[in-house]
N, CA, C and O atoms as a CHARMM CRD file, in Angstrom:
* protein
*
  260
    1    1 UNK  N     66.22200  87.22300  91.33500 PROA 1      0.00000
    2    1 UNK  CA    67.18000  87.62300  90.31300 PROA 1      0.00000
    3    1 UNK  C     66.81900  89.01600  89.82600 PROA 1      0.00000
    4    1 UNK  O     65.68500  89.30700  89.44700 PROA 1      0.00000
    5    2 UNK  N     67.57500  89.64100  89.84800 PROA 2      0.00000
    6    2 UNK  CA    67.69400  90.68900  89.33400 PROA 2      0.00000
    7    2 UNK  C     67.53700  91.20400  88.08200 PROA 2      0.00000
    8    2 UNK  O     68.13200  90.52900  87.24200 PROA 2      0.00000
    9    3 UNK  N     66.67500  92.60800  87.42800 PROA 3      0.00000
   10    3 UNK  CA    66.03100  92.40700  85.69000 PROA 3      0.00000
   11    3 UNK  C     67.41900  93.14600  85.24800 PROA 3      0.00000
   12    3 UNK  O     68.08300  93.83800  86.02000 PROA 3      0.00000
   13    4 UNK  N     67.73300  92.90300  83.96400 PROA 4      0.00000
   14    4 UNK  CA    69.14700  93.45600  83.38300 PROA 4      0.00000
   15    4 UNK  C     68.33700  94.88500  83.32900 PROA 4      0.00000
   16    4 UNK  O     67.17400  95.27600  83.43500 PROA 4      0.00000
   17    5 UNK  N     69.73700  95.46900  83.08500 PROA 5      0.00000
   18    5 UNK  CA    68.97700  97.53400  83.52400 PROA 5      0.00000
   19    5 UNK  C     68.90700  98.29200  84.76400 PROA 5      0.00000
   20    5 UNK  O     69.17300  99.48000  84.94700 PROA 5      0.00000
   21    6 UNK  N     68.40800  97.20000  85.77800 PROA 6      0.00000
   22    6 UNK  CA    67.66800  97.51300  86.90500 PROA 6      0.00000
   23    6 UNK  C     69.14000  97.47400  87.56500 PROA 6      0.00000
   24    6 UNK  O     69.99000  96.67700  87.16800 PROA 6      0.00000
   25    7 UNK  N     69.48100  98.82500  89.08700 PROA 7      0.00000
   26    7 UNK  CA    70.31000  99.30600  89.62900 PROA 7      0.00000
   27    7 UNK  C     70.70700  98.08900  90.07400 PROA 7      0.00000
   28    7 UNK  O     71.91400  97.93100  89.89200 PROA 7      0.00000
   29    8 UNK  N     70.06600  96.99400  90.68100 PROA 8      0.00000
   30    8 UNK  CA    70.80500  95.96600  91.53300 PROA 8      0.00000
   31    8 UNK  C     71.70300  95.17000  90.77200 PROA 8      0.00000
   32    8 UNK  O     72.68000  94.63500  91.29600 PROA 8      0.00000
   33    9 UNK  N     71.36500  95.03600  89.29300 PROA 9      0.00000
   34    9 UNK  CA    72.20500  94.41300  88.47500 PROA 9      0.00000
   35    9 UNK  C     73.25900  95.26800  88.31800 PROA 9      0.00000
   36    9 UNK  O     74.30800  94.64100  88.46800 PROA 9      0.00000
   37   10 UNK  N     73.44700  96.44600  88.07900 PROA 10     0.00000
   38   10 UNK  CA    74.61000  97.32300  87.36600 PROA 10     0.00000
   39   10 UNK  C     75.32100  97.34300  88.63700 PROA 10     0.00000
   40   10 UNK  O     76.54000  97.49500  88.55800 PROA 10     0.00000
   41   11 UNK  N     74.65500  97.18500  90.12700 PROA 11     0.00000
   42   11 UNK  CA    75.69300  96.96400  91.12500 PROA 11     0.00000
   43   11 UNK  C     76.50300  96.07300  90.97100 PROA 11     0.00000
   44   11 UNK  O     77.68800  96.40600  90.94600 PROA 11     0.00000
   45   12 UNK  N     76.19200  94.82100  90.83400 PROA 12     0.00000
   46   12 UNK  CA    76.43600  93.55500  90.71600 PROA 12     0.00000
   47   12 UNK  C     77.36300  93.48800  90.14500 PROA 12     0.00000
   48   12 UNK  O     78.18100  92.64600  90.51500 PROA 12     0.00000
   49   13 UNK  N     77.64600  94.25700  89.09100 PROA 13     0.00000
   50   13 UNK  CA    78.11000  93.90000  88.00900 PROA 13     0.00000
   51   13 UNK  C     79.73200  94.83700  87.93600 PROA 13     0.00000
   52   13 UNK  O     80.76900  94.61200  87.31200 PROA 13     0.00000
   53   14 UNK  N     79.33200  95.92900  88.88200 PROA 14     0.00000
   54   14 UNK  CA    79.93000  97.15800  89.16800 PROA 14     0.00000
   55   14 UNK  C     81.28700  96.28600  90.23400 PROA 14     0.00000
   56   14 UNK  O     82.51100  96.28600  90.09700 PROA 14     0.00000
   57   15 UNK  N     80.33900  95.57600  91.33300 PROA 15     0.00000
   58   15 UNK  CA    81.28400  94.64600  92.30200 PROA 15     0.00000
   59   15 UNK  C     81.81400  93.97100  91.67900 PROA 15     0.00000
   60   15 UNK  O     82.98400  94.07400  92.05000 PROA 15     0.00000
   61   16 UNK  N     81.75200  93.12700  90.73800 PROA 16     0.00000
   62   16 UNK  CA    82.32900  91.89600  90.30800 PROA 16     0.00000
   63   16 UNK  C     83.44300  92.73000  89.61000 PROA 16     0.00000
   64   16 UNK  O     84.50000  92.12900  89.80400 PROA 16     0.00000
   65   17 UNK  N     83.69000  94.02100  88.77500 PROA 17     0.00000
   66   17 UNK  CA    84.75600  94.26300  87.98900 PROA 17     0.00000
   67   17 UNK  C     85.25600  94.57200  89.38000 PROA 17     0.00000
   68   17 UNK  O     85.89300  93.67000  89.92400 PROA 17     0.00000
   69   18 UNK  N     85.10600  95.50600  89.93100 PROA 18     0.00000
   70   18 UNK  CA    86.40200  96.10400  90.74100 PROA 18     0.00000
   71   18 UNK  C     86.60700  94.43800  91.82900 PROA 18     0.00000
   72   18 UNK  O     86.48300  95.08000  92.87200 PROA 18     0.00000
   73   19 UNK  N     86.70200  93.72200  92.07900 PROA 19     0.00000
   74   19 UNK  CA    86.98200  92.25700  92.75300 PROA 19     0.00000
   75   19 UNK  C     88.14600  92.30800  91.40700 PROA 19     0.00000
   76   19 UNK  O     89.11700  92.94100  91.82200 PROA 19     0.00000
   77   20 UNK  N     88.32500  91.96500  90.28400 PROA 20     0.00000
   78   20 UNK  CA    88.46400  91.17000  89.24700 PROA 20     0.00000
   79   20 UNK  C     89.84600  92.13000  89.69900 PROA 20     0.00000
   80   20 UNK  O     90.94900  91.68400  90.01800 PROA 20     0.00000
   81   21 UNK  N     89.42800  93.59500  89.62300 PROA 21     0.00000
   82   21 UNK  CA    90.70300  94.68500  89.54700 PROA 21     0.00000
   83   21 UNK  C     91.72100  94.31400  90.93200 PROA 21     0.00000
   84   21 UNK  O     92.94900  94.33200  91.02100 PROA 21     0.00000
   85   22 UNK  N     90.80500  94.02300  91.81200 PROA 22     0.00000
   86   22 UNK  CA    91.28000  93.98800  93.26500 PROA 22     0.00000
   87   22 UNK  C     92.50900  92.95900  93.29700 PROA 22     0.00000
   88   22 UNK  O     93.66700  93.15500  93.66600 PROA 22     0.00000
   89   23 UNK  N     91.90700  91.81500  92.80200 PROA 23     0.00000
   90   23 UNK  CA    92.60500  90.38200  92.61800 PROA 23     0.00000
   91   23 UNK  C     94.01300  90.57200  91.89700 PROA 23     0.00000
   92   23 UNK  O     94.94400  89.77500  92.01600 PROA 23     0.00000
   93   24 UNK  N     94.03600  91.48300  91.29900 PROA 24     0.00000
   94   24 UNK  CA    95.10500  91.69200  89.84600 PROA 24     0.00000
   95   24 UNK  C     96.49100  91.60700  90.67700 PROA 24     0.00000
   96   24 UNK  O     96.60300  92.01800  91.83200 PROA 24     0.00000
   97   25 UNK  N     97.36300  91.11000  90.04400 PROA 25     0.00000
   98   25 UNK  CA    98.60100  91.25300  90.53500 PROA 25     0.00000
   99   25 UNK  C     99.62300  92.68300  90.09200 PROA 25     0.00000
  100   25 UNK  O     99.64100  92.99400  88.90100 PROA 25     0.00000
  101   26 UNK  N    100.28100  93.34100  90.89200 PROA 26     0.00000
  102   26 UNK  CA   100.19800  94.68100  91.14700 PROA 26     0.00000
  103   26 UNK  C    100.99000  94.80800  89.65300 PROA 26     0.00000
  104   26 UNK  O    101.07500  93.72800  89.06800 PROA 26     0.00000
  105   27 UNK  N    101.53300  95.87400  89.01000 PROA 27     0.00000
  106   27 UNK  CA   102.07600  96.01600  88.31600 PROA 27     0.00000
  107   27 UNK  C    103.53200  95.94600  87.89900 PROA 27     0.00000
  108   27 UNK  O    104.25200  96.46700  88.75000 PROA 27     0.00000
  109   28 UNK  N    104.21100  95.44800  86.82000 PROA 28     0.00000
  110   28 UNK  CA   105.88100  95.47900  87.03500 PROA 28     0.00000
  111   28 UNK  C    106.02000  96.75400  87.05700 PROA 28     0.00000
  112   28 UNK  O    107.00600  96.70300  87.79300 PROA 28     0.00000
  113   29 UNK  N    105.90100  97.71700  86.90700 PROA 29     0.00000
  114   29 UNK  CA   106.61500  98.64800  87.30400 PROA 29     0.00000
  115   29 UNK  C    106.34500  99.48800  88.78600 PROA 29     0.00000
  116   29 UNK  O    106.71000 100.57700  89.22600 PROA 29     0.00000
  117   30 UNK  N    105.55500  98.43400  89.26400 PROA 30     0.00000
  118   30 UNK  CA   105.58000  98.98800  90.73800 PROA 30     0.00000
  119   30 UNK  C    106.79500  98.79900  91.73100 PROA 30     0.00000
  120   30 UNK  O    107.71600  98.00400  91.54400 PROA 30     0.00000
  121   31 UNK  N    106.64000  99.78400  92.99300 PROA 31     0.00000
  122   31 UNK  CA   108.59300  99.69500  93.29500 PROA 31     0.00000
  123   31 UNK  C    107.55200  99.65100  95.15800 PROA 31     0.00000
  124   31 UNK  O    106.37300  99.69000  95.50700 PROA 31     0.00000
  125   32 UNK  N    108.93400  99.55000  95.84800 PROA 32     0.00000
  126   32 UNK  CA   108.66000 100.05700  97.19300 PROA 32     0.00000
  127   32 UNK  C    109.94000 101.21900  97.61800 PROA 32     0.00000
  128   32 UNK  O    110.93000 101.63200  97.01300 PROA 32     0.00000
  129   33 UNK  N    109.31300 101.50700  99.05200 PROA 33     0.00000
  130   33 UNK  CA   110.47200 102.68400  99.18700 PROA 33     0.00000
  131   33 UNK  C    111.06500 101.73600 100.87000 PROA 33     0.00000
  132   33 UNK  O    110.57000 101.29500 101.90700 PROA 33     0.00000
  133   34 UNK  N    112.84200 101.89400  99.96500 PROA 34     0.00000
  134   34 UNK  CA   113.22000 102.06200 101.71700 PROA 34     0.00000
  135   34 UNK  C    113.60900 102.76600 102.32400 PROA 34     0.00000
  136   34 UNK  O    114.58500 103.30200 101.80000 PROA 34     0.00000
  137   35 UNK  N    113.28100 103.28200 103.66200 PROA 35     0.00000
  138   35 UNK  CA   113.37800 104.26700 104.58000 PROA 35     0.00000
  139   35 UNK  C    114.97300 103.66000 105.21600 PROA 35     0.00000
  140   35 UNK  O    115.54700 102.59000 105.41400 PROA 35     0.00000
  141   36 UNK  N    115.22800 105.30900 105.37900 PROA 36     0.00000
  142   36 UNK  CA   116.78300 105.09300 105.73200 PROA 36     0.00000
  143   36 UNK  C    116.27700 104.56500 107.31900 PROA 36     0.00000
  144   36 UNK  O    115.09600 104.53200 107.66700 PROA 36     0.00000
  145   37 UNK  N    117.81700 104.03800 108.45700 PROA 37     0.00000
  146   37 UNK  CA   117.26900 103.56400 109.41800 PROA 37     0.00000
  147   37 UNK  C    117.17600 104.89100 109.89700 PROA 37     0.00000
  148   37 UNK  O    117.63700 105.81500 109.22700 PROA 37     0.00000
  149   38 UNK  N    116.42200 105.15100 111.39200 PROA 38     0.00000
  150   38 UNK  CA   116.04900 106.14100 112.34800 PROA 38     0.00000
  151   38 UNK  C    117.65400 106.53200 113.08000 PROA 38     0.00000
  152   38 UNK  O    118.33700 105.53800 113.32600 PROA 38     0.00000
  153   39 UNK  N    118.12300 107.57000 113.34600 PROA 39     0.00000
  154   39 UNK  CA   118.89000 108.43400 114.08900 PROA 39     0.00000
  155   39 UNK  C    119.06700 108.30100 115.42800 PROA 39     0.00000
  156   39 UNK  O    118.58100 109.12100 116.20700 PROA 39     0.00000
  157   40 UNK  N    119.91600 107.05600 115.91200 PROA 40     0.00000
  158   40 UNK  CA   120.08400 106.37600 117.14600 PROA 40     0.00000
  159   40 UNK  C    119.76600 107.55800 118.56400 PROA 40     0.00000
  160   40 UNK  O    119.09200 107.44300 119.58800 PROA 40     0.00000
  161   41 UNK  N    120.80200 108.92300 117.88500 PROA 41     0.00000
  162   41 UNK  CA   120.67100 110.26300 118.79300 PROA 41     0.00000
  163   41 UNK  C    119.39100 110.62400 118.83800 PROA 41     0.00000
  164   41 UNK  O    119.25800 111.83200 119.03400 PROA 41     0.00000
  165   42 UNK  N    118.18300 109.89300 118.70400 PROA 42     0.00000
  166   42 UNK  CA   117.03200 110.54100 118.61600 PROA 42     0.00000
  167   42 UNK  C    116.60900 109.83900 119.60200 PROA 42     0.00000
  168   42 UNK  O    115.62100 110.11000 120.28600 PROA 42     0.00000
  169   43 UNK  N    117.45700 108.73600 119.75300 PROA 43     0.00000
  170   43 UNK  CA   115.91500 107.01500 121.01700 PROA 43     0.00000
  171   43 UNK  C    116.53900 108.13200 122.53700 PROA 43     0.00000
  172   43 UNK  O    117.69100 108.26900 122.94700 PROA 43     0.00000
  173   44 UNK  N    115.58800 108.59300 122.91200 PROA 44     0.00000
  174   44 UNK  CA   115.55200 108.89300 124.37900 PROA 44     0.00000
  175   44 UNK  C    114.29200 109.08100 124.90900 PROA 44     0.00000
  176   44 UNK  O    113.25100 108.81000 124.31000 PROA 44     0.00000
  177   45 UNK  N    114.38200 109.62400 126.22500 PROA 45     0.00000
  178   45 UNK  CA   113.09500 109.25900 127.09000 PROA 45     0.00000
  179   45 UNK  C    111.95700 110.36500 126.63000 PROA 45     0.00000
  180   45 UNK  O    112.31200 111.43500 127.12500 PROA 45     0.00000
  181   46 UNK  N    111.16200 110.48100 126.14500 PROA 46     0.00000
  182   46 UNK  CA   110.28800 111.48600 125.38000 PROA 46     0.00000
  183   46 UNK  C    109.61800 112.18100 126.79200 PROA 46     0.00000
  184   46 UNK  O    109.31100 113.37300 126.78800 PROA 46     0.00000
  185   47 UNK  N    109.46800 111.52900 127.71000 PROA 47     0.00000
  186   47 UNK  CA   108.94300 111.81300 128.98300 PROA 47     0.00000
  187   47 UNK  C    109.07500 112.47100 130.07700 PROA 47     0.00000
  188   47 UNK  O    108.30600 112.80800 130.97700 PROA 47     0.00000
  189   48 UNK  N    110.76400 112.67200 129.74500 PROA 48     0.00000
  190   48 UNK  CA   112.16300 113.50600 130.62500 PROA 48     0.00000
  191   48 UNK  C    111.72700 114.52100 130.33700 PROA 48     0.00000
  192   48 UNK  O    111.99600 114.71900 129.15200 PROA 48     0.00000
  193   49 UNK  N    111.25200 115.22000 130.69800 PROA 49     0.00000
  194   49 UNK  CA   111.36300 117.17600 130.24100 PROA 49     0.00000
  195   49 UNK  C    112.81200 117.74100 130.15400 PROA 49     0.00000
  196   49 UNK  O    113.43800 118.22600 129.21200 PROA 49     0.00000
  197   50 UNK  N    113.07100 117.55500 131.21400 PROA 50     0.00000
  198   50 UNK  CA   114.90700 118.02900 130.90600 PROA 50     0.00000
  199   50 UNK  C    115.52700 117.71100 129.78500 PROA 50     0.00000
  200   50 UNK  O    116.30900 118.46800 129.21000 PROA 50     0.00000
  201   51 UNK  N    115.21700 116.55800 129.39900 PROA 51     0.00000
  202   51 UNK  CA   115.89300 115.56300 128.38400 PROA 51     0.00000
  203   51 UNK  C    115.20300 116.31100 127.30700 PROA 51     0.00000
  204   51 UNK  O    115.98600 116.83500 126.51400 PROA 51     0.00000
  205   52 UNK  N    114.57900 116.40500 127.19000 PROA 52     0.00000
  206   52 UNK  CA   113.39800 117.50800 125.78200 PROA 52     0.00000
  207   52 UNK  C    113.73200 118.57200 125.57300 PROA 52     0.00000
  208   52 UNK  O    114.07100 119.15400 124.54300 PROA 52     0.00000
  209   53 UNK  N    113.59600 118.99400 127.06700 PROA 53     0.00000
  210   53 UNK  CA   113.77400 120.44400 126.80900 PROA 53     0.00000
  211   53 UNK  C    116.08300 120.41500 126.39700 PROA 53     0.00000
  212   53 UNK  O    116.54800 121.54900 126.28900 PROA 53     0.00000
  213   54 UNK  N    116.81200 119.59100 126.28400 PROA 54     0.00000
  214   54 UNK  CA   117.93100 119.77100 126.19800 PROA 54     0.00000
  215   54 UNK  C    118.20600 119.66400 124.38900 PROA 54     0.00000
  216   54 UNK  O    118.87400 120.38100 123.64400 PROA 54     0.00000
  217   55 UNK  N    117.20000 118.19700 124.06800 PROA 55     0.00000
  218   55 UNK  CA   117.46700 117.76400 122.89500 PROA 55     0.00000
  219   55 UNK  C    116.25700 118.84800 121.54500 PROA 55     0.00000
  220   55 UNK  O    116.59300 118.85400 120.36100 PROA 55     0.00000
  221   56 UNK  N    115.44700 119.34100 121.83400 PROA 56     0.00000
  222   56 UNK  CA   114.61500 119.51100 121.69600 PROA 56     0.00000
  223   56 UNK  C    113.53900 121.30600 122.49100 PROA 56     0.00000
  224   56 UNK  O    112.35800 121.54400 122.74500 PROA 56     0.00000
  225   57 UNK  N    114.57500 121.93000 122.56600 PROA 57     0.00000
  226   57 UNK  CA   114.04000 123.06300 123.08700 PROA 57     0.00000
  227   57 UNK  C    112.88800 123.64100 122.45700 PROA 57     0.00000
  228   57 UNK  O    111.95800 123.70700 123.26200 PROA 57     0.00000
  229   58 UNK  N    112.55700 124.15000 121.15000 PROA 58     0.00000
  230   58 UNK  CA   111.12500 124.65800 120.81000 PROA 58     0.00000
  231   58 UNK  C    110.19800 123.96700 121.19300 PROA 58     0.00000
  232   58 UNK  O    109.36200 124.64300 121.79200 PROA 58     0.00000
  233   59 UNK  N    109.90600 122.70400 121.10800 PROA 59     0.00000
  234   59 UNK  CA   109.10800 121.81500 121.36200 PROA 59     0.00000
  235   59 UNK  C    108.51800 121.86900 123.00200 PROA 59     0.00000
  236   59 UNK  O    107.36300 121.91200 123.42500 PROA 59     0.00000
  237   60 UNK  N    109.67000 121.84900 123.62400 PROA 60     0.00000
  238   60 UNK  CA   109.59700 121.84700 125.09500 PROA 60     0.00000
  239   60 UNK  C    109.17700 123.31200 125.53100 PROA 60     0.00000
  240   60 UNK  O    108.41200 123.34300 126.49500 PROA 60     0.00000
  241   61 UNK  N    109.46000 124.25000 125.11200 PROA 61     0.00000
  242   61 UNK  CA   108.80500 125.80400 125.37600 PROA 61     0.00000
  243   61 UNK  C    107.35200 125.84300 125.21100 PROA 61     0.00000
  244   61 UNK  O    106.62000 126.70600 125.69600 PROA 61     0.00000
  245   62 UNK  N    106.84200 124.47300 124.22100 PROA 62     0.00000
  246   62 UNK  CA   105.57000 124.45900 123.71800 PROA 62     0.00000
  247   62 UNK  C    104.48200 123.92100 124.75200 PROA 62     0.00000
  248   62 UNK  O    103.25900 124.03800 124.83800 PROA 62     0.00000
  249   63 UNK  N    105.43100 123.30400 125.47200 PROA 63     0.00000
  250   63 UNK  CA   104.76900 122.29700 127.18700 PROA 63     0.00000
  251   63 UNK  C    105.51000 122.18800 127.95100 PROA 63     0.00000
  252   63 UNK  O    106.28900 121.23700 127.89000 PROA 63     0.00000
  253   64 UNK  N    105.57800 123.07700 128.94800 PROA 64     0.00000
  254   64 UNK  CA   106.09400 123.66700 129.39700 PROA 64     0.00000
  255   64 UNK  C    105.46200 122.40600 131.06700 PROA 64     0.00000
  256   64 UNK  O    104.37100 121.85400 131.20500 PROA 64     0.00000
  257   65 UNK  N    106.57200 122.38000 131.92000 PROA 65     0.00000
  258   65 UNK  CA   105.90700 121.12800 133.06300 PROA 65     0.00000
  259   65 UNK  C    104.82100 121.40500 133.96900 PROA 65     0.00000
  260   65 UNK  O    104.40700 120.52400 134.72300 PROA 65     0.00000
């Protein structure tokens, strides 16, 4: 056991609050975010160079085949 004062206690003691904090149920005024959906014109083959370099030209100048 550990002497009161002594670092292993103030650890101890240090763990047990932040657990207590951990456990807490989040706050009411906490929110989430929703993300709009993704840009259907975007799903293509990332792998196509042509296709990159068509949709996507700076990028494709950047890696070049």
């Amino acid at each position: 056991m550990a002497r009161p004062g002594h670092r292993c206690a103030r650890f101890t003691a240090q763990s047990g609050a932040a657990a207590k904090r951990a456990s807490r149920r989040p706050d009411s005024d906490a929110f989430t975010i929703n993300y709009p959906d993704l840009d259907p014109a975007r799903d293509f083959d990332f792998d196509d160079h042509g296709e990159v370099a068509a949709r996507l030209p700076r990028i494709a100048a950047l890696y070049p085949e």
